[in-house]
VMD Tcl script that draws the C-alpha trace (Angstrom):
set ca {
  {114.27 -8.06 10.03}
  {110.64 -8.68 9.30}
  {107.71 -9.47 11.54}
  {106.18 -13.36 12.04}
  {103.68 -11.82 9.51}
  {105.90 -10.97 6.86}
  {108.14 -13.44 6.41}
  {108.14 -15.23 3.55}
  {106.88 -19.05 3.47}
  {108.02 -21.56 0.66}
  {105.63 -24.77 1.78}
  {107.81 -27.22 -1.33}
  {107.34 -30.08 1.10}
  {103.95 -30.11 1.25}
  {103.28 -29.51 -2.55}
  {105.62 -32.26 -3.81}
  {104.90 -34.75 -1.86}
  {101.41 -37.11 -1.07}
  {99.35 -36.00 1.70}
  {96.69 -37.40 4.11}
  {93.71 -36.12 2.22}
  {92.09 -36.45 5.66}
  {92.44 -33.26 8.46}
  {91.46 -35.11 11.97}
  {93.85 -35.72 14.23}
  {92.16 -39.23 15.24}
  {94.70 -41.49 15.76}
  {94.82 -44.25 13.21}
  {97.64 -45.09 10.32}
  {98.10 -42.75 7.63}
  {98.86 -45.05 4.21}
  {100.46 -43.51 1.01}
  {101.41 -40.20 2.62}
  {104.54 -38.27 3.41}
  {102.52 -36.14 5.78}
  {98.72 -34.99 7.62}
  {97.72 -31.58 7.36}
  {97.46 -30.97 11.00}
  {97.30 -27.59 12.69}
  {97.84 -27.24 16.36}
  {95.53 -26.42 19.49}
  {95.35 -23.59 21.16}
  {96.58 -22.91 24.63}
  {95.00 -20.94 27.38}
  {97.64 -18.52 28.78}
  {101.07 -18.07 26.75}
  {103.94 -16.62 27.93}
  {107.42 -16.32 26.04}
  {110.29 -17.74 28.77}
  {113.32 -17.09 26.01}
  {113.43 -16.20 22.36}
  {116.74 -16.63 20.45}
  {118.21 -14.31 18.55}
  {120.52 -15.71 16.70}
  {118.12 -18.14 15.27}
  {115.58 -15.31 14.83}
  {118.60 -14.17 12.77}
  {118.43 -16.82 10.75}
  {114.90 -16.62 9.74}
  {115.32 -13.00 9.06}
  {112.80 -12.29 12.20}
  {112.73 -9.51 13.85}
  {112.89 -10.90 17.73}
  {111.32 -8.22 19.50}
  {108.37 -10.10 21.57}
  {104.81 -9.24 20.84}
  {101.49 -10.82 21.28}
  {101.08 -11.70 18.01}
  {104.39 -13.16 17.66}
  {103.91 -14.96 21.09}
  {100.77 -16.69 19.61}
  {102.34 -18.60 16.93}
  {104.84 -19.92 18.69}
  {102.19 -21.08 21.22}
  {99.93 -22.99 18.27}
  {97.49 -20.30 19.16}
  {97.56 -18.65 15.05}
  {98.59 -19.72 12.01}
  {99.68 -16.78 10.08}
  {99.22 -16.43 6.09}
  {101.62 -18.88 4.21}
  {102.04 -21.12 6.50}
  {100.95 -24.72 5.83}
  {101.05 -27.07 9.38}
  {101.33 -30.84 9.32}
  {102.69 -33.44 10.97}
  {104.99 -35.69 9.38}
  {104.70 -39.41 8.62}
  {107.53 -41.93 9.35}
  {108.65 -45.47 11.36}
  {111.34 -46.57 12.82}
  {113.31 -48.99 15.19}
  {113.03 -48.50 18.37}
  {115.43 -50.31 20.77}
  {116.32 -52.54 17.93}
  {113.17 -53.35 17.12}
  {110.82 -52.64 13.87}
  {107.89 -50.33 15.69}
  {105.82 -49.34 12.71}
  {104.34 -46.10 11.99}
  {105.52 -43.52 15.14}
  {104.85 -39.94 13.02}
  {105.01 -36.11 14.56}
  {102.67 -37.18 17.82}
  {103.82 -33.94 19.26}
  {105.28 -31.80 16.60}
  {104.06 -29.51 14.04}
  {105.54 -28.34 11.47}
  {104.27 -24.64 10.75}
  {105.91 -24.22 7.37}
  {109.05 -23.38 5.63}
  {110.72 -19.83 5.68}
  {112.93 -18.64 3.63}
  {115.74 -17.17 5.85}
  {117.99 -13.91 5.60}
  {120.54 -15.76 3.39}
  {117.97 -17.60 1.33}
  {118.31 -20.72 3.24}
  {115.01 -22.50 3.97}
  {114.08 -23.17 7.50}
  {111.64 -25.53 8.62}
  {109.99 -24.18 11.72}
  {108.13 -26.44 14.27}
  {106.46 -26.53 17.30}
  {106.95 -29.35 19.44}
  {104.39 -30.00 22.46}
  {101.66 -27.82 20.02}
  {98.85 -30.87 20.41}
  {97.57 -33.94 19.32}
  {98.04 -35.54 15.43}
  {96.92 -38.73 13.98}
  {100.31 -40.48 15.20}
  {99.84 -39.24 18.67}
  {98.45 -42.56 19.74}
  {97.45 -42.46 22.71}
  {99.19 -39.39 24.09}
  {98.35 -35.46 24.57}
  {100.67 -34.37 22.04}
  {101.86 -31.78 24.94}
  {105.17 -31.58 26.24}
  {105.97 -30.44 29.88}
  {108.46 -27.55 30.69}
  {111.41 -29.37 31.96}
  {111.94 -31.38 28.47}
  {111.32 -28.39 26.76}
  {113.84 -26.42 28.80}
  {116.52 -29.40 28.57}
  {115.69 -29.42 24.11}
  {116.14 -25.20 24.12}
  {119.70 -25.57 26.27}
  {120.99 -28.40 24.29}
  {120.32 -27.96 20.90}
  {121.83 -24.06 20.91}
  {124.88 -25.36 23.18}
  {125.52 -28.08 20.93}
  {125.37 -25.28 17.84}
  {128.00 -23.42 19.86}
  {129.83 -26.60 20.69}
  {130.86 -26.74 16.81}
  {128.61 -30.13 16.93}
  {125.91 -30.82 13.80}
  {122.06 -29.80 15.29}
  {118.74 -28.80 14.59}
  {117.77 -25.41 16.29}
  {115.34 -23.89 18.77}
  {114.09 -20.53 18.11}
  {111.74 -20.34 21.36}
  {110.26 -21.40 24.75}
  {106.54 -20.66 25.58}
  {104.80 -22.06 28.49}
  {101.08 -22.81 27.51}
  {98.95 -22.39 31.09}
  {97.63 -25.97 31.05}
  {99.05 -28.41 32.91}
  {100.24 -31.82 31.54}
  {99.99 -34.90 33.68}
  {103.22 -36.99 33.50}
  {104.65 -40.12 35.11}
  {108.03 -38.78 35.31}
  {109.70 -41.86 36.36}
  {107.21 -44.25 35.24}
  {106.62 -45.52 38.65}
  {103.06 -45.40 38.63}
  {103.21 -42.14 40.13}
  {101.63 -39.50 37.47}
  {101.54 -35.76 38.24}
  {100.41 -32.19 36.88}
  {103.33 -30.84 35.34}
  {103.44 -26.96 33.76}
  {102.99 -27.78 29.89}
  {105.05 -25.88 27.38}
  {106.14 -25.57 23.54}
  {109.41 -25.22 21.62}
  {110.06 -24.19 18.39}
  {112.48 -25.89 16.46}
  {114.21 -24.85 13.27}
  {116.17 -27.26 11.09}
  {116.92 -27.16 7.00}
  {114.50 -30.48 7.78}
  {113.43 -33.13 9.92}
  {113.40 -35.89 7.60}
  {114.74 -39.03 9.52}
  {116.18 -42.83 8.72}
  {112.16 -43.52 9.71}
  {110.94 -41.32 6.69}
  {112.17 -43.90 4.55}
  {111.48 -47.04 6.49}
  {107.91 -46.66 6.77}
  {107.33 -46.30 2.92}
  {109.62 -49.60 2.38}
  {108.02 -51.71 5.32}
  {104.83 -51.36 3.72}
  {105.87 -51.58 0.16}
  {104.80 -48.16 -0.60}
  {107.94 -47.99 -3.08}
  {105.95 -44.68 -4.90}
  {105.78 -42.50 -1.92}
  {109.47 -44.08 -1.33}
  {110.84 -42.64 -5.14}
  {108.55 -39.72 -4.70}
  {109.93 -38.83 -1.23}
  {113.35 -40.23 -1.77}
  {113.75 -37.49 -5.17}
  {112.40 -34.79 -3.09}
  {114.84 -35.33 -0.56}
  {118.05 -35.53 -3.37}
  {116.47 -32.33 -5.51}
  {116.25 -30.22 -2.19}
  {119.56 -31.20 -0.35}
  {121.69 -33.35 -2.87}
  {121.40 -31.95 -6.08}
  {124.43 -33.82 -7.12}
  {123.05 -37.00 -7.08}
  {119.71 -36.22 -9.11}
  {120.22 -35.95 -13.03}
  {116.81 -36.17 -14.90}
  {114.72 -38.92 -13.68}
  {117.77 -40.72 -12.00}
  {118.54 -40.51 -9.03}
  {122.27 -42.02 -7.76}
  {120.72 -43.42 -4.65}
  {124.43 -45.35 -3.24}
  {125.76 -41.65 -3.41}
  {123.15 -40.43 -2.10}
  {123.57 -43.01 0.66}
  {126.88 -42.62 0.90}
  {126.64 -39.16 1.81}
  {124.33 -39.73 4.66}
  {126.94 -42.45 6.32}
  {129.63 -39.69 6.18}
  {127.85 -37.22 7.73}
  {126.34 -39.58 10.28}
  {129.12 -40.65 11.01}
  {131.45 -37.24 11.66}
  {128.25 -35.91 14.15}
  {128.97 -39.44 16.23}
  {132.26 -38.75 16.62}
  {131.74 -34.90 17.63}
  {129.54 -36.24 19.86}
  {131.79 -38.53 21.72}
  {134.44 -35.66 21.54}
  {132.43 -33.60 23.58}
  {130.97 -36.13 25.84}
  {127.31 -36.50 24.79}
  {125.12 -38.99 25.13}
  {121.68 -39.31 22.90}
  {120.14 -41.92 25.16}
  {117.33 -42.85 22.53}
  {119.54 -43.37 19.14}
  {116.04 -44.70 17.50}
  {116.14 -44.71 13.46}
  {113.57 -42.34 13.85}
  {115.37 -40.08 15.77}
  {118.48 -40.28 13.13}
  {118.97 -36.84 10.95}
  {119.11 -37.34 7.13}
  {121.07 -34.51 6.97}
  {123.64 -35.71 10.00}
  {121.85 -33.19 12.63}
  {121.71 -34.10 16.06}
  {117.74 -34.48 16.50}
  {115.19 -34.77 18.88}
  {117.19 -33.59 22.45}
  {114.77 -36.13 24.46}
  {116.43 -38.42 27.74}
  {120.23 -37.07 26.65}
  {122.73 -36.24 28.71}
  {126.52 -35.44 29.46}
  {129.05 -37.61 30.88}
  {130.60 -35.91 33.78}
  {132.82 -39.29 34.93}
  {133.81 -40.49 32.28}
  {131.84 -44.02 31.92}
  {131.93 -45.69 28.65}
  {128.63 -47.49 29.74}
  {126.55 -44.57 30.92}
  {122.97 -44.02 29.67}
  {120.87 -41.24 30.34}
  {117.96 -43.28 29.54}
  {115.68 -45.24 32.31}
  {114.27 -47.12 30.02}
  {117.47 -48.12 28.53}
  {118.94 -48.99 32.43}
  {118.93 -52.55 31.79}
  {120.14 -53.12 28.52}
  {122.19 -49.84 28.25}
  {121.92 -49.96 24.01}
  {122.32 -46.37 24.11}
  {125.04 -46.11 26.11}
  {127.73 -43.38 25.89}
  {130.86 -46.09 24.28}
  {128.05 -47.89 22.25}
  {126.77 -45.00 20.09}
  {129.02 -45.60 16.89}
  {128.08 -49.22 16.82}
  {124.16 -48.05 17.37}
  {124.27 -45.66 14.18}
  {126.74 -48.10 12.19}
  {122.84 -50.61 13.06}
  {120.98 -47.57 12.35}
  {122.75 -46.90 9.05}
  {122.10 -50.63 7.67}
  {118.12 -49.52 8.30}
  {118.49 -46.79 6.12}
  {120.22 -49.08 3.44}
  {117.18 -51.74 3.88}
  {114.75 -48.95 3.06}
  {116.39 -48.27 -0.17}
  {117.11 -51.33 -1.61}
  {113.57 -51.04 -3.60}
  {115.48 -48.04 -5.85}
  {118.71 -49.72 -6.58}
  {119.35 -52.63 -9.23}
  {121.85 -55.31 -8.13}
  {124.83 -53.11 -8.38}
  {123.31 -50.06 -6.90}
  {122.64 -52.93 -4.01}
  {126.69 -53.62 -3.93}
  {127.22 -49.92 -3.73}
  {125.17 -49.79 -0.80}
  {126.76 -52.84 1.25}
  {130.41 -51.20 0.22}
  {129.42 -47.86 2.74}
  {127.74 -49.74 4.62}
  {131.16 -51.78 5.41}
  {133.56 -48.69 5.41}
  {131.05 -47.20 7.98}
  {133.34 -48.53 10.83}
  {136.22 -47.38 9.88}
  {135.12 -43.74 8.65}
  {133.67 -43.24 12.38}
  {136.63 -44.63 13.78}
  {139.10 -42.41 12.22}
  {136.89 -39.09 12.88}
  {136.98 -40.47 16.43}
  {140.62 -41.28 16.56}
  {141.44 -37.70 14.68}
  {139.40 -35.81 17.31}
  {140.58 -37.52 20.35}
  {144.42 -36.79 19.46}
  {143.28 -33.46 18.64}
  {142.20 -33.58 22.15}
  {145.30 -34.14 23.71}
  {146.77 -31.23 21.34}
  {148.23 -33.45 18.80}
  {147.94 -32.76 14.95}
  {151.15 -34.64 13.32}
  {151.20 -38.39 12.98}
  {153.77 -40.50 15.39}
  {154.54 -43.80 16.03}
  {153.62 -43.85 19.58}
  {149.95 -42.35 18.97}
  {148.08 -45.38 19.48}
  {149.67 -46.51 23.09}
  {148.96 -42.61 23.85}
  {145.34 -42.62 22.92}
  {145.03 -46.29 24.06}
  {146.73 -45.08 27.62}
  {144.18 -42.37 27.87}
  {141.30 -44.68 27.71}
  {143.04 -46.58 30.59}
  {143.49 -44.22 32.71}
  {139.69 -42.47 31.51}
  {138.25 -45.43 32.29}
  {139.90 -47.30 35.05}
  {137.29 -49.26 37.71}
  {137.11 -47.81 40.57}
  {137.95 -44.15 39.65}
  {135.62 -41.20 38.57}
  {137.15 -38.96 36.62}
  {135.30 -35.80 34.89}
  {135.89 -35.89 31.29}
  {135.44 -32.43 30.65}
  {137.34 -31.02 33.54}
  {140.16 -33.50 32.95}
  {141.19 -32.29 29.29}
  {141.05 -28.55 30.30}
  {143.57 -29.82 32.99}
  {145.59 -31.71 30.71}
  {145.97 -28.35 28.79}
  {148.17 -26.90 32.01}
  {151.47 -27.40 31.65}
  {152.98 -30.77 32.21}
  {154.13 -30.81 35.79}
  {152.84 -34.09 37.11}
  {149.49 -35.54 38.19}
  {148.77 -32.23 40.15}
  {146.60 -30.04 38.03}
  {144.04 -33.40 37.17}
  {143.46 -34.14 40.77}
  {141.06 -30.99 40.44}
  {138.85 -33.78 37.88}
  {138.59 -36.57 40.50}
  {135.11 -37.17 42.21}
  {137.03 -38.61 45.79}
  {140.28 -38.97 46.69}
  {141.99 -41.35 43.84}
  {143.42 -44.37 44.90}
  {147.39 -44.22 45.06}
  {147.74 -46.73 42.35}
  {145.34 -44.66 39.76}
  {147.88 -41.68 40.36}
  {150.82 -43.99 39.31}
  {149.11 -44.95 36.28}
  {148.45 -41.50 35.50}
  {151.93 -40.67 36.03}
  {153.59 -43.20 34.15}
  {150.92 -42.10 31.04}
  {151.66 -38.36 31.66}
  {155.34 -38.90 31.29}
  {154.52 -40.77 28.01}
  {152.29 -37.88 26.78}
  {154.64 -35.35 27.50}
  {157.44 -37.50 25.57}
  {154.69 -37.46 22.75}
  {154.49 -33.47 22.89}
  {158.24 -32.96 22.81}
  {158.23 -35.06 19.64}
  {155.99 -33.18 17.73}
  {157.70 -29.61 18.98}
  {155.12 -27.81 20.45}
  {155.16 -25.72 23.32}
  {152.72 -25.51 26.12}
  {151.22 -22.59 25.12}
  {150.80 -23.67 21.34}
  {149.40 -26.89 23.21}
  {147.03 -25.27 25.63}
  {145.54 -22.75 22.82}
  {144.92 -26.45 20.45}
  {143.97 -28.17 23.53}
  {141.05 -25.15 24.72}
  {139.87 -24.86 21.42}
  {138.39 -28.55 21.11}
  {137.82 -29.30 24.94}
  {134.72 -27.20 26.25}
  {135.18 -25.91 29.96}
  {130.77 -25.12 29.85}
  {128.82 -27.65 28.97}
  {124.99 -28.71 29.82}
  {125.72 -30.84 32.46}
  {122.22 -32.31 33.85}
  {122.36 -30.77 37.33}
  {122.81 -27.06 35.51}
  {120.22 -27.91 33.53}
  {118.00 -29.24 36.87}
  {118.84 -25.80 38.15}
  {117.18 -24.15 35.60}
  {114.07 -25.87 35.39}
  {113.37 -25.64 38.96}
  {113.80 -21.84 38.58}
  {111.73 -21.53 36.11}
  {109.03 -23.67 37.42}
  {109.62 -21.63 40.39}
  {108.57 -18.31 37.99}
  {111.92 -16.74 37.47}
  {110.58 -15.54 34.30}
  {113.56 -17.43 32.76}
  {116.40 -15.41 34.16}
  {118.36 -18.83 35.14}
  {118.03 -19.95 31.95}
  {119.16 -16.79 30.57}
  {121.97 -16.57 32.31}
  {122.86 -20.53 31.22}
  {122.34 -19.75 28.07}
  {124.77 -17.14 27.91}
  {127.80 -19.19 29.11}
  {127.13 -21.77 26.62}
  {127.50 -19.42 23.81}
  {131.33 -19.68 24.36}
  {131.80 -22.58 25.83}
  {135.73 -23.04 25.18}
  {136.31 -19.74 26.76}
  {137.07 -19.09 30.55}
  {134.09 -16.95 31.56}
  {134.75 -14.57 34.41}
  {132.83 -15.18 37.52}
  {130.88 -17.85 36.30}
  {133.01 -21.07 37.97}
  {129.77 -22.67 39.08}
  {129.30 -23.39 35.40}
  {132.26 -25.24 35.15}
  {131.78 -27.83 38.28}
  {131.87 -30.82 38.85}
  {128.47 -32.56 39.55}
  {127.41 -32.24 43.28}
  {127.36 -34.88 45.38}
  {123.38 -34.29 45.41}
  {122.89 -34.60 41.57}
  {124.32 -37.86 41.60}
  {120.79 -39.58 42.06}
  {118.21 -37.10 41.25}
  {115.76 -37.39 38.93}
  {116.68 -34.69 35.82}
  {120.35 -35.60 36.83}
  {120.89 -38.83 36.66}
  {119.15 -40.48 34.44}
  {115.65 -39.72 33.06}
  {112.59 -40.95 31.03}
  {111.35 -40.47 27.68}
  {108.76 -37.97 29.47}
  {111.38 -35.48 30.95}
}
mol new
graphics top color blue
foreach p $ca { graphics top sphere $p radius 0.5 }
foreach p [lrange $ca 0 end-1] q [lrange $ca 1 end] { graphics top cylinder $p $q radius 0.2 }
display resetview
């Protein structure tokens, strides 16, 4: 393990591809550029909350805390090797084109070159203002920075596709914030993550080359992007774009359907907050569905037209997808163009099957049968019924008990249930267990299937609440240790820790941080 000093730096991105040849981070559009050298400002008081070390690991850093290594995760040095920017890139925002957007509050600090000889982009988010800022700080304020830390590493854990985040400093400035955009703005403690992804290229990288027919920074970017991470699809100067494609949609659309396995909801599925490499990216108003409600959103600005909602996401990427496609056209000829369309078309179905696989795997279920699609249709019924709030997460760990009636889910219900619910429940449970019998298994075979894909600890908001009001409070991030921690193993039953696995209080079903939140939390 080496020290933030030595490690080593390969900065490919920044010497392949066109920069802003200006360094001010005045707001204003940055034309024929992949990216702004942009380093970020200084902080007056830095304090580490949580370092990870298992994506120190990665990077081959040695995650003992020190003041030096404290200050470039605050923004406050730039070590040797290291070239900072902010990235340039669009995007569609709530279904509509919203030009350049851009790193307002992220910085990439460079590229290392991990333990395994992976390379890891590293970058702080909340490190200060860039040229696509706007008009914002470029700050971030400690409860969205706690919520991006917890999620991203318990997704990892979860088994689901995600960028990383290597650390949580709070800065000593406060940031002033109108958390529910009420007209209400406060002082908020400001803080900084660091992120670490293979890259944060994004469906917007593209678009904003193609929207302003900038089809050389497209090529230039676009072979960049298939020389680094799809070799395959490069040979001499051509570049099999519809493969390339193709291999975005697939990945795309397996993290969609990991993500409705475990219950997560994005709540701001923008094109520029889409992965290129099928990462779950920028953790922002998220959050977990506790009863299970095919049209919950995290997202109060999404309240009214719920576009992000929970049952809507593989439709929202299938739209995001056909952005991509748009932004490539320029490379293709006519059949690369018919290539293009025929992904775009299977898209659907692809997601659909990953979702249908995953959900019988779910209820235990790996051989095909005749009677799986009244079981899995059943289970949305009874899911979903009006009326009825039913945890998803508690209610498949209870479905892993053996079958003995209705008695082991009425630990899932949020109320009493109403007597007709339990007969529908019934009358599906005896079908289920009919199901079971056909395919041989026993209920322990079924319960060790069943545990491995259903999570018992997840980041439900209220947990996550809890530990941003303890460290606001100055725990010295001991809560969010301790969080942390369970969601390492999440499909293991932890001893002693039964808070973890809850149901939401009564309390957290209307406060802000655990209901539903802004783009500011």
């Amino acid at each position: 393990m080496a020290g933030i000093d030595a490690l080593q730096f390969d900065d490919r991105f920044v010497r392949t591809l066109p920069g802003d040849p200006k360094r001010d981070n005045r707001p204003r559009q940055v034309l024929g550029a992949a990216y702004t050298p942009t380093e970020p400002t200084p902080v007056p008081a830095p304090t580490l909350v949580a370092l990870v070390p298992e994506v120190a690991a990665l990077l081959g850093l040695d995650p003992t805390p020190s003041a030096g290594l404290v200050d470039v995760l605050a923004g406050n040095r730039v070590v040797p090797g290291m070239a900072p920017y902010a990235a340039c890139y669009g995007g569609h925002q709530f279904g509509t084109w919203a030009g350049q957007l851009g790193d307002g509050r992220a910085i990439t600090l460079g590229e290392v070159v991990g333990a395994g000889g992976e390379t890891f982009e590293v970058q702080l988010k909340g490190a200060g203002p860039t040229p696509y800022s706007r008009r914002a700080d470029g700050r971030a304020v400690l409860r969205s920075s706690v919520r991006e830390l917890v999620c991203s590493e318990a997704m990892h854990h979860l088994g689901v596709p995600t960028t990383r985040a290597l650390s949580l400093v709070t800065t000593g400035a406060p940031v002033l914030r109108d958390l529910l955009y009420d007209g209400h703005p406060a002082e908020e403690p400001g803080a900084i993550v660091c992120r670490v992804a293979p890259s944060f290229l994004r469906f917007g990288s593209y678009e904003i080359h193609t929207a302003r027919d900038d089809h050389e920074t497209l090529r230039r970017l676009v072979r960049f992007t298939l020389e680094r991470w799809f070799p395959r699809c490069v040979a001499g100067e051509a570049l099999d774009v519809p493969a390339f494609f193709a291999e975005v949609a697939s990945t795309t659309a397996w993290m969609v359907a990991e993500w409705l396995r475990v219950g997560f909801v994005h709540g701001v599925m923008n094109t520029d907050n889409m992965s290129i490499l099928g990462l779950t990216i920028d953790y922002g108003p998220y959050g977990w569905l506790e009863p299970f409600d095919p049209d919950w959103t995290p997202n109060i600005t999404d309240a009214s037209g719920r576009r992000y909602r929970f049952g809507n996401q593989a439709q929202v990427a299938h739209w995001n997808i056909a952005q991509l496609a748009r932004a490539l056209v320029p490379l293709v000829d006519p059949a690369g163009v018919a290539a293009l369309q025929a992904t775009l078309e299977a898209f659907p179905r692809v997601l659909a099957a990953h979702h249908r696989h995953t959900s019988l795997r779910k209820l235990g279920l790996h051989a095909a049968h005749a009677s799986d699609d009244a079981i899995l249709e059943g289970m949305s019924a009874v899911l979903g019924a009006p009326g009825v709030e039913l945890d998803m997460t508690l209610c498949f760990r209870a479905l892993a008990e053996p079958l003995a009636g209705v008695g082991p889910i009425r630990r899932a219900y949020y109320g009493e249930p109403p007597h007709a619910h339990l007969v529908q429940l019934d009358t599906w449970l005896a079908a289920y267990a009919a199901r079971v019998r056909a395919e041989g298994i026993d209920d322990a075979e079924r319960a060790r299937r069943m545990n491995a894909v259903n999570p018992l600890y997840v980041p439900r908001n209220y947990l996550v609440q809890e530990v941003i009001e303890a460290t606001e409070r100055g725990d010295g991030g001991a809560a969010l240790a301790v969080l942390m921690d369970v969601l390492r193993q999440p499909y293991a039953e932890q001893a002693g820790r039964a808070h973890f696995a809850g149901k939401r209080p009564e309390w957290a079903r209307v406060k802000p941080g655990c209901s539903m939140l802004s783009c500011s939390s």
